[in-house]
SETIZA-557491 format. One record per residue: residue in three letters; x, y, z of N, C-alpha, C, CB in turn. Coordinates in steps of 0.1 Angstrom, whole numbers, plus 5000, padded with zeros to 4 digits. Glycine has a CB too. Example, Ala and Ser with C-alpha at 12.3 -4.5 7.8 and 13.67 -1.06 7.14 Angstrom:
Ala513249435078512349555078513249675078511349555090Ser512849785071513749895071512950005079514149945057
end
This chain:
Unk321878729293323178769300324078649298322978809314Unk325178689299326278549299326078449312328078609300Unk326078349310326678259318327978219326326478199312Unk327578139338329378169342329678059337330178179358Unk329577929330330277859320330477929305329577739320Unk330077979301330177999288331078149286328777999282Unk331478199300332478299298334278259297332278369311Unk333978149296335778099302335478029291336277999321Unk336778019282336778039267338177999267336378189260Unk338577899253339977869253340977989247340077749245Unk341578079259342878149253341878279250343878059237Unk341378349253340478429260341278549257340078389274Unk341078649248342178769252341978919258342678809241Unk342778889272341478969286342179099286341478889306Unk342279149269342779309269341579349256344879349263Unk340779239252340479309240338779249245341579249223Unk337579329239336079289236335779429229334979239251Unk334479369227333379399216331979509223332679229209Unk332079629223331179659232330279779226331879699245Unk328979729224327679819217327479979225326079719219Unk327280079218326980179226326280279217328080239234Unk325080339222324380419211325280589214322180419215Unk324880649198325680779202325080879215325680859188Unk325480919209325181039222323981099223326081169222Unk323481069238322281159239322181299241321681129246Unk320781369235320881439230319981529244320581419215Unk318781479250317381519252317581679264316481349259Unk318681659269319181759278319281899270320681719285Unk319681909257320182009249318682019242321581979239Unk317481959243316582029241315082049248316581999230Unk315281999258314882019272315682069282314481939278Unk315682199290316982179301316082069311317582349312Unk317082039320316781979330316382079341317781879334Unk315282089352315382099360315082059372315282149358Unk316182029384316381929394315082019409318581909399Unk314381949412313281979421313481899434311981959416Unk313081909443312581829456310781769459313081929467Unk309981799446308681739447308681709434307381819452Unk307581549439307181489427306181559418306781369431Unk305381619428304481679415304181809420303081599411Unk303781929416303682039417303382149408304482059421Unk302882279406302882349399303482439395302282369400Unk304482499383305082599377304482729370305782549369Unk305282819374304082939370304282989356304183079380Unk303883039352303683089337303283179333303183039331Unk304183269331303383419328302983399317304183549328Unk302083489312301583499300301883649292300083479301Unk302283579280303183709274301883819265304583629258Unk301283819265299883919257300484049266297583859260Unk300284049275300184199287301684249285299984149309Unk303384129282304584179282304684299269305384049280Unk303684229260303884299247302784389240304184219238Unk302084449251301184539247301184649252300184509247Unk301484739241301884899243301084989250301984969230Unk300784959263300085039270300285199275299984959278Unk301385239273302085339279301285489274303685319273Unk301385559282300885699273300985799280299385709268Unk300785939273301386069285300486049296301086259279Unk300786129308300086139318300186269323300386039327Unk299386349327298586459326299086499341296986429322Unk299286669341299586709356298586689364299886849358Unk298686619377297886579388296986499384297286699395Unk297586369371296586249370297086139375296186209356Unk296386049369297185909374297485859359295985769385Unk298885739362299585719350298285539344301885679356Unk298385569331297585449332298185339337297185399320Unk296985239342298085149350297284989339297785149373Unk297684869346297984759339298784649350298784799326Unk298484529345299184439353299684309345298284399365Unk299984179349299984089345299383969349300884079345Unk298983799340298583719342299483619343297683719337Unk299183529351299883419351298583289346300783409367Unk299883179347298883029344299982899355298682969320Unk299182809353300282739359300482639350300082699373Unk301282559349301982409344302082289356303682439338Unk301482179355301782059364302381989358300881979369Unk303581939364304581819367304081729375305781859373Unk304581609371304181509380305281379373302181489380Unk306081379382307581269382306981129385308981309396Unk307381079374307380909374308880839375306680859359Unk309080769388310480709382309780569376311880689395Unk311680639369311780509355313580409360312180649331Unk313580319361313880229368314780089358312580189377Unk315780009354316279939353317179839360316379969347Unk316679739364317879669368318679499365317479679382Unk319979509367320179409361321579289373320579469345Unk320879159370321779099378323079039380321379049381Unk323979009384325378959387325478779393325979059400Unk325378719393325578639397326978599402324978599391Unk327078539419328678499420329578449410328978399429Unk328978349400329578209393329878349383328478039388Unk329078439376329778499367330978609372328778559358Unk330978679383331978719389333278669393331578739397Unk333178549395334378459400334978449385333778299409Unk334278379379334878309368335478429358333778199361Unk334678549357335178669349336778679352334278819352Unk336978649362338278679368339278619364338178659379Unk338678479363339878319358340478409347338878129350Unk341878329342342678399332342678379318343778399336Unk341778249317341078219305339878289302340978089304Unk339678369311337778409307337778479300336578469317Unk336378539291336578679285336578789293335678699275Unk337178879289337479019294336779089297337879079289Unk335079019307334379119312334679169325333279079311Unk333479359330333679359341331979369346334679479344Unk331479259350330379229354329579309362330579129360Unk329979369374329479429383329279589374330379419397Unk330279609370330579809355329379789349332079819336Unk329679619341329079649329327179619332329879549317Unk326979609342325679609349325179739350325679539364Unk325679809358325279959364325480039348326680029380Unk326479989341326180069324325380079316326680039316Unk324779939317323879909307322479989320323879699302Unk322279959327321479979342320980149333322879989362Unk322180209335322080389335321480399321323680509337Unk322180279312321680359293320780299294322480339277Unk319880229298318680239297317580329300318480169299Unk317680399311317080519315317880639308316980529329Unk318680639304319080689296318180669281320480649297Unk318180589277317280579264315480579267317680429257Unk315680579282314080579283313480739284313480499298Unk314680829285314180999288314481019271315481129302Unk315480959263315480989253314180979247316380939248Unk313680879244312580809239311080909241312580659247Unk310880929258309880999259309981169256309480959273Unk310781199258311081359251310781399241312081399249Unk311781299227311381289214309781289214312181169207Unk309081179217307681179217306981269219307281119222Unk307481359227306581479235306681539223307081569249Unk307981549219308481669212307281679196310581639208Unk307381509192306881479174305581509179307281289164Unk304681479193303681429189302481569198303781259194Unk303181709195302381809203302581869190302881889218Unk301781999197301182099184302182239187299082149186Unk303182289177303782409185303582539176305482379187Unk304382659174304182749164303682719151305182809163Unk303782619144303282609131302182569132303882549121Unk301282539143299882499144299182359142299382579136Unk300382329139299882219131300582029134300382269115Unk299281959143299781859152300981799147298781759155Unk302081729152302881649144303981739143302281589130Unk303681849134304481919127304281959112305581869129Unk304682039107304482079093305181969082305182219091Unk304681999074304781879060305581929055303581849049Unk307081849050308081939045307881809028309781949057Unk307181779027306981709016308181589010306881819007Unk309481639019310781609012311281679002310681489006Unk310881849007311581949005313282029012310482009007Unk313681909017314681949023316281849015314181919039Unk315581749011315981629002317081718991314481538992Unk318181658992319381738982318681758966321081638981Unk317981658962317681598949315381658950318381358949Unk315381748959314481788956314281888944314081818967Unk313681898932313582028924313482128932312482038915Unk312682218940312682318947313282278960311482368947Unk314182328969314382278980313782378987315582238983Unk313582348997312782469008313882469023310582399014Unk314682429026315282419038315882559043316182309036Unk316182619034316382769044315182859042317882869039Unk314282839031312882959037312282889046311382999026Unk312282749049311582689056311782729074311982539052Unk313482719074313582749085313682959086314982649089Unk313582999075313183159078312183149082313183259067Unk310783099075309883089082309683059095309283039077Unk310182989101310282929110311183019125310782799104Unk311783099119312183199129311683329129313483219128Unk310783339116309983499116308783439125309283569097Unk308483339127307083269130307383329149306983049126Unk308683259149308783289164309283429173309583179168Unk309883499160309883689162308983719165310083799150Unk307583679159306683789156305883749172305683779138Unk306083639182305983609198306783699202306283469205Unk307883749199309083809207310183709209308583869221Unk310883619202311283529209312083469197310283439217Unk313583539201314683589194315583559200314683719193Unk317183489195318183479202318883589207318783409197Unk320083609223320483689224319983659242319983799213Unk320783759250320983759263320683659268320383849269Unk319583569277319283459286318883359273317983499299Unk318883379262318283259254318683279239316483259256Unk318483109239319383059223318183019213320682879226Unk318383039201317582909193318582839184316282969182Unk317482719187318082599185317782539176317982529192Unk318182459164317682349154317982179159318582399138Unk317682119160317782009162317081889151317381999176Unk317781759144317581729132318081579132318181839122Unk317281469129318281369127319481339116317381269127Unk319881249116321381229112321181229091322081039122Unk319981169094319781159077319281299071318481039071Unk318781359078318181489074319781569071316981569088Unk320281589082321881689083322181599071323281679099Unk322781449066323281459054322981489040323481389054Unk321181519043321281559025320981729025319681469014Unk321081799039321281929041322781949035321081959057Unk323681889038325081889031325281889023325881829032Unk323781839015324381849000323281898988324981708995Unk322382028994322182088986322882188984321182108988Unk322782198967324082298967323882458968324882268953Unk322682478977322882638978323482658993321282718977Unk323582518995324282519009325782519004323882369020Unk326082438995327482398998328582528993327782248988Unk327482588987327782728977328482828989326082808970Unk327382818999327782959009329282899014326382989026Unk329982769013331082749020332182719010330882639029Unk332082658997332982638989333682718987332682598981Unk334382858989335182948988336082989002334283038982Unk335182969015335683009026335582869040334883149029Unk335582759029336482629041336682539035335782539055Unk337782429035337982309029337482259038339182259024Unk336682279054336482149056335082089053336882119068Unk334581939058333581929056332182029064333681789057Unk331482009059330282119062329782049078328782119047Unk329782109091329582079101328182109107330582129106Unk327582079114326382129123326882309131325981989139Unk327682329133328082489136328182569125329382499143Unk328582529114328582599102327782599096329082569094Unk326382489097324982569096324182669101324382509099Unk324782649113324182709128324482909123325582639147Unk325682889122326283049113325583069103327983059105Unk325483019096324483019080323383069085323982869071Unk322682989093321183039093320883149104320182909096Unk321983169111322083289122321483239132321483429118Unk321783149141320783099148322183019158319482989138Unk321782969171322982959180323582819177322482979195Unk322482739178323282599177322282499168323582519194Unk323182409160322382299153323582189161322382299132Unk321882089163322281969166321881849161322281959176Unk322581769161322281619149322581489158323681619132Unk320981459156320981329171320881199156318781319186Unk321881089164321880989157321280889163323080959154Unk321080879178320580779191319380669182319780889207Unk319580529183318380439177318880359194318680319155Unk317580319190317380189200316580069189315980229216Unk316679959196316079849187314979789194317079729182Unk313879749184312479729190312179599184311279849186Unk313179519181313279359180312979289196315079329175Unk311979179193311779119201313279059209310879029195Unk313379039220313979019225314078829222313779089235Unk315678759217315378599216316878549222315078529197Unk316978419229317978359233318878389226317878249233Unk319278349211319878399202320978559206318778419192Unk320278629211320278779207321178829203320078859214Unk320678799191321178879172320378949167321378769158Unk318778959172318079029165318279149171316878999163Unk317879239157317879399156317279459145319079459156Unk316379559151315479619141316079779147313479579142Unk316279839140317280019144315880109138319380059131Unk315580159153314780279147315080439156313080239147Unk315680539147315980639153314980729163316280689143Unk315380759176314880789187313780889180315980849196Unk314380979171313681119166313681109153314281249169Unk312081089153311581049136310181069139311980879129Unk309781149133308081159133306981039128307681279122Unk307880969121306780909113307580749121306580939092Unk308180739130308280599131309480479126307380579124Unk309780539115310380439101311980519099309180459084Unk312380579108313580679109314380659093314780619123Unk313580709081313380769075312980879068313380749075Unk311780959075311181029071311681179070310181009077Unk312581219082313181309088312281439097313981359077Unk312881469101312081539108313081659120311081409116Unk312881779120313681859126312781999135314781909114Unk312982009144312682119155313182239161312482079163Unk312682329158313682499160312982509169313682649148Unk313482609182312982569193314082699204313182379194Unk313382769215314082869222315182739233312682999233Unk316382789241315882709251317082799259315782509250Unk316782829271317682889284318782909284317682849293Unk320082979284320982959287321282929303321383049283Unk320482949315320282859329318882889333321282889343Unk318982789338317882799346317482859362317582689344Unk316482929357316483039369314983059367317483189368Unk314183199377313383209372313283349363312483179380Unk311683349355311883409343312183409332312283459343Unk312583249328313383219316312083179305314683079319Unk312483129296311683079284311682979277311783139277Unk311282919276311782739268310382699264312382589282Unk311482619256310082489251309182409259310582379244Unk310282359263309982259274310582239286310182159270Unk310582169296311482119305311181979309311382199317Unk312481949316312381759319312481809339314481599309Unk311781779345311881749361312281679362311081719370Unk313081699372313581529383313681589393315081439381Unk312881479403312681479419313981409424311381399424Unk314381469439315481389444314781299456316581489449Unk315781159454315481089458315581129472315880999452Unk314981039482315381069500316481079505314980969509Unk317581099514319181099516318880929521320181239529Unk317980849522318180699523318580629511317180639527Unk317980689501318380649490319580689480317480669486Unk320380759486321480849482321181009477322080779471Unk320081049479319981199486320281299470321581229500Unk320581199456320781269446319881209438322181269441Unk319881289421318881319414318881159407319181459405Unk319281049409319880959406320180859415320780999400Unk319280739415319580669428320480519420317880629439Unk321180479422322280379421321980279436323980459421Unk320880149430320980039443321879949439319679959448Unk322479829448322679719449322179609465323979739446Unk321579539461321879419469321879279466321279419477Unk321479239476321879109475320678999476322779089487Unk320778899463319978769467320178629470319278759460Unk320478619481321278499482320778379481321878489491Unk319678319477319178259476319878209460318078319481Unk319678299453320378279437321278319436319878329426Unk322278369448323578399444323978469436324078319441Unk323178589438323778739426323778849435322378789411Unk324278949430324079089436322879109422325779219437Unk321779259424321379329415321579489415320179299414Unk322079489407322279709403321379689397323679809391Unk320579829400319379909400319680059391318979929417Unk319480139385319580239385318080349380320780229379Unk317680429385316180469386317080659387314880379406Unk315680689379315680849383313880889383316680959368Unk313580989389312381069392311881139379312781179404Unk311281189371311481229357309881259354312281089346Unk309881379350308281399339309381499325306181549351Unk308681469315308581589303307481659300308981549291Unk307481789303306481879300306681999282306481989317Unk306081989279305682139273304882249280304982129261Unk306082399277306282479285305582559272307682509292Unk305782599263305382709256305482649239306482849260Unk304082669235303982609223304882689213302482599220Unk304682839214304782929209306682939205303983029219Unk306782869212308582869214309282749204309082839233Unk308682669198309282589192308282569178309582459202Unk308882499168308682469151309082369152309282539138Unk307782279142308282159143307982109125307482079157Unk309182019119309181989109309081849107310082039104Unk308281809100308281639097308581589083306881559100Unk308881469075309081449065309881529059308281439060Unk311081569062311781659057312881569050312281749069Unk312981459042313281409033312881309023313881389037Unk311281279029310981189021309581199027311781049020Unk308381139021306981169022306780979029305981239003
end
C-alpha cells in the first residue's frame, strides 16, 4: 500500500490517476444467486424420471385411475464466509488531502479493492465448480474439443458441437422458453476465433455491417444468451516492487487461459420454487448487528497504529444443482 510520505509528490495532478480494474464479472449470470437466512441447510430436488413418464391410461367405469407419485432428493449448502480487509492509516489520510499529494481516495479506494476481492473470490470458486464437475456430456472436466472450434481448424465443429450439446439436453426435457433460458458462456479467446470461422461470418455478411456480437451468436444458434467472460486475476507472488503479474483467465479448464473452454447450461429466469438450473450460489445474511444484509461492510479502529480497517465479507457456498442441465466444453481452441 502507499505510504503517507511517498504520496505527496512534486506538483501532483489531483484530477488525474491510473486505476486497475478487471472486466466484469460474470458468475451471477451463470449461477443465480440465492439470498437465504441459514448457513447450511437442505434444498429439495425433485427428480425428473416420474415428470416424464407416460403413465396415463383409460380408466374403466367404476375403476380406479392408475395412480403414481413423485420422488424427491435433497442438496446441502453449507456457506463459508469469504472476507477481505484492508487498512488506512491517519498519515495516509491526512496527507492524501495536502494539495501536492496524488489524487487518492483512501478510505473508497479500501472498501473497492475490499469488495473486488470477494468479488474475484466467488468468481474464481464458481468457475472451478463449473471446469471441474461432470455434467450432460459425461465426461469429468468436460468434453475434448480438440481445437475444433479454432477459426484455422480444417474441420470446425463449433455449431454441431453446440447442436449436440442442446439435443443432449432436449432429450432431459430441458429446453428454452417460459421460466427458463439456455445459456452459452465462453472465454474471451474462444468468442474471437468463433468470429472468424467463416461459416459464421457467412450467416451475417449479407444482413449486418456490424461486428459480429455475443447476441448475434445467441440468434444463430437459437439459444437465449451468449456470454464472453474476460475476468483474469494474477497469481504472481506478491513483491515490494509490485510490478509483478502473471494473467490467468478466471475460466479456463486447463489453467493456462489458453486452452478455451465454454459451457451451455439451463438457468432461471427468478428464482422461486420449482425452477431448474445448473447450479446455484447461497448467501446467508449476516445478523442486523452486522448490518442485517447479504453483505457485511466493517470499519474500525486501531489506534494503537493509527489506521481505520474496511472489511468487506459475504456468507457464500456454490453448489451443483443438476448435472443434467449443463455441457461442458474444454480445449476449444487449442489442445
Amino acid at each position: 500500500m502507499p505510504t503517507a510520505k511517498s504520496i505527496v509528490t512534486a506538483a501532483a495532478l489531483r484530477n488525474v490517476s491510473i486505476y486497475f480494474s478487471s472486466p466484469e464479472f460474470v458468475a451471477d449470470q451463470v449461477f443465480p444467486i440465492m439470498n437465504i437466512n441459514d448457513p447450511t441447510a437442505k434444498i429439495t430436488k425433485y427428480l425428473e424420471s416420474d415428470f416424464f413418464r407416460n403413465d396415463a391410461g383409460p380408466r374403466g367405469e367404476g375403476s380406479q385411475a392408475r395412480r403414481g407419485s413423485f420422488k424427491t432428493t435433497e442438496v446441502t449448502y453449507n456457506c463459508i464466509e469469504y472476507a477481505f480487509a484492508s487498512p488506512v492509516t491517519d498519515e495516509l489520510r491526512r496527507n492524501s488531502a495536502k494539495l501536492s499529494a496524488q489524487p487518492l481516495l483512501p478510505d473508497q479506494d479500501a472498501v473497492e479493492l475490499c469488495k473486488r476481492k470477494v468479488m474475484m473470490n466467488r468468481e474464481g470458486k464458481l468457475f472451478s465448480l463449473v471446469t471441474g464437475s461432470t455434467w450432460a456430456d459425461g465426461t469429468s472436466g468436460g468434453t475434448d474439443m480438440a481445437g475444433g472450434w479454432n477459426a484455422s481448424a480444417s474441420v470446425n465443429t463449433f455449431i454441431s458441437s453446440i447442436d449436440t450439446a442442446k439435443l443432449t439436453l432436449a432429450s432431459r426435457g430441458i429446453v428454452g422458453g417460459g421460466d427458463m433460458e439456455i445459456r452459452l458462456i465462453m472465454d474471451d479467446l474462444t468468442f474471437a476465433q468463433i468470429k472468424e470461422i467463416s461459416r459464421v461470418r457467412d450467416q451475417f455478411k449479407y444482413t449486418s455491417a456490424e461486428s459480429i456480437t455475443p447476441d448475434m451468436i445467441a440468434r444463430m444458434l437459437d439459444i437465449d444468451k451468449v456470454i464472453v467472460t474476460k475476468a483474469v486475476h494474477n497469481t504472481a507472488k506478491e513483491t515490494k516492487a509490485g510490478t509483478e503479474f502473471t494473467s490467468v483467465r478466471f475460466f479456463d479448464s486447463a489453467g493456462t487461459s489458453a486452452h478455451g473452454v465454454a459451457f451451455l447450461y439451463a438457468y432461471p429466469k427468478s428464482i422461486k420454487p420449482r425452477m431448474l438450473c445448473a447450479g446455484l450460489m447461497t448467501r446467508d445474511k449476516f445478523d442486523a448487528s452486522e448490518g442485517g444484509g447479504f453483505e457485511r461492510v466493517m470499519k474500525w479502529r486501531e489506534a494503537g497504529n493509527h489506521q481505520d480497517v474496511y472489511e468487506v465479507a459475504e456468507n457464500r457456498d456454490e453448489i451443483q444443482i443438476a448435472a443434467t442441465a449443463g455441457y461442458l466444453f474444454k480445449d476449444t481452441i487449442t489442445t
